[in-house]
Phi, psi and omega in degrees: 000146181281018206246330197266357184268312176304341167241022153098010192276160180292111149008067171267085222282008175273031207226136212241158199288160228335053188211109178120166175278125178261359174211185145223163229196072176082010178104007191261118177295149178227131221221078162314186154173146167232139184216141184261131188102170177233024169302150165317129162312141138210119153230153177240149185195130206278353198145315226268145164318127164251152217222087158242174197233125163255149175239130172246113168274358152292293148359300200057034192217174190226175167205160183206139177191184174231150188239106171276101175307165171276359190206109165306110200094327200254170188260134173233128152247156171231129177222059181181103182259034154279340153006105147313331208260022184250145172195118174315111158274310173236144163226135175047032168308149171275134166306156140290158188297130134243090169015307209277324175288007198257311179307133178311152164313316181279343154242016155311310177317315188268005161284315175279001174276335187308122207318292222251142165303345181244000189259333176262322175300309185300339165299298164352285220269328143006257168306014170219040153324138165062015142274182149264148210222105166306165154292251219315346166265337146285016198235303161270002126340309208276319198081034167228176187256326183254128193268325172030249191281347176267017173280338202288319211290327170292333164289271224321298184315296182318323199291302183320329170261352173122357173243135173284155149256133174248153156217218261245292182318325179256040170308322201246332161319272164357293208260344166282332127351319180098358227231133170337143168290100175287154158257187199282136174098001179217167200254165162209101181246140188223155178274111184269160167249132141314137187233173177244166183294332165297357201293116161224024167275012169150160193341162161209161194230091145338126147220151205012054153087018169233170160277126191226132197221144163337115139297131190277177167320318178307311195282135181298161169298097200232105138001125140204084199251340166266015172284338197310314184289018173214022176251148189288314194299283205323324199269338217222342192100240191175145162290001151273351170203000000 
């Protein structure tokens, strides 16, 4: 299962979609399922703990738990997640944001149309200012797994129009700002304006011996292609590559 490849668990590779243990967990056979909604459960399971994740995207929330089946060996359903034999791990988690779901259809189009993997992350993040953006949501954007070197290519483009990315090292920038915290593994870009010291219509940040404020729609359009040498992303990479 890809959920056991993503945390290191031991494999089984004799193990067939929904019949069998998809990993093992300290030697404890684990039997996944994933279901989207918070519709009543059916899952089945042969013996083995079963280990799920449900997502409601109405919601916007996740739950994750384990189910012991009752009989070892023997075929179980669970149709109810009133279950006694259920123990919670999570309840009611916030998805994380995703952009892309958010976007219209049409320009979801012109992101995905776009040649090069780093020609749809600057599209991406073009159109999604003042959100937050994973590596995994640029990565499938990208269609690559190490977001790296076309994200670096991708600040490079932005600056020229005037928007930066922040990420993790810049956080404490972000939240001066006014603009979601990013955490480690996710971006925030935004366009900046130069400002003079009288500038008081909202937050301001110094960077290279200038002043800088959240730009509006209005406001021209200014190359800060030399903030690069002092932004984290430019200098150091991502943590996807």
């Amino acid at each position: 299962a890809g959920v056991g490849r993503e945390f290191g668990f031991a494999p089984n590779p004799s193990a067939i979609s929904d019949y069998g243990a998809d990993f093992f967990l300290e030697g404890v056979p684990v039997d996944f399922k994933f279901r989207l909604g918070r519709k009543p459960p059916y899952l089945v399971s042969y013996g083995a703990l079963v280990m799920f994740v449900t997502v409601s995207g109405d919601n916007g929330v996740w739950d994750a738990g384990l189910w012991t089946p009752p009989h070892t060996g023997a075929r179980a359903e669970l149709k109810s997640w009133r279950d006694p034999e259920i123990r919670w791990l999570f309840r009611g988690q916030p998805v994380p944001d995703n952009p892309l779901l958010r976007m219209p259809g049409d320009e979801l189009a012109v992101v995905f149309g776009q040649p090069t993997a780093e020609q749809r992350m600057t599209e991406l993040l073009r159109r999604s200012t003042g959100r937050v953006v994973s590596a995994y949501v640029l990565g499938t954007v990208g269609m690559i797994h190490r977001v790296g070197q076309p994200l670096r290519e991708a600040v490079g483009s932005l600056a020229e129009e005037g928007i930066v990315v922040l990420g993790y090292p810049e956080r404490g920038m972000a939240e001066t700002l006014r603009l979601p915290r990013p955490r480690p593994g996710e971006y925030v870009s935004v366009r900046l304006l130069r400002v003079g010291a009288g500038y008081d219509d909202g937050p301001v940040v110094e960077l290279a011996g200038a002043r800088w404020a959240v730009a509006g729609p209005d406001d021209p359009v200014e190359s800060v292609h030399d903030l690069l040498d002092v932004l984290w992303l430019s200098r150091r990479g991502t943590s996807g590559g």
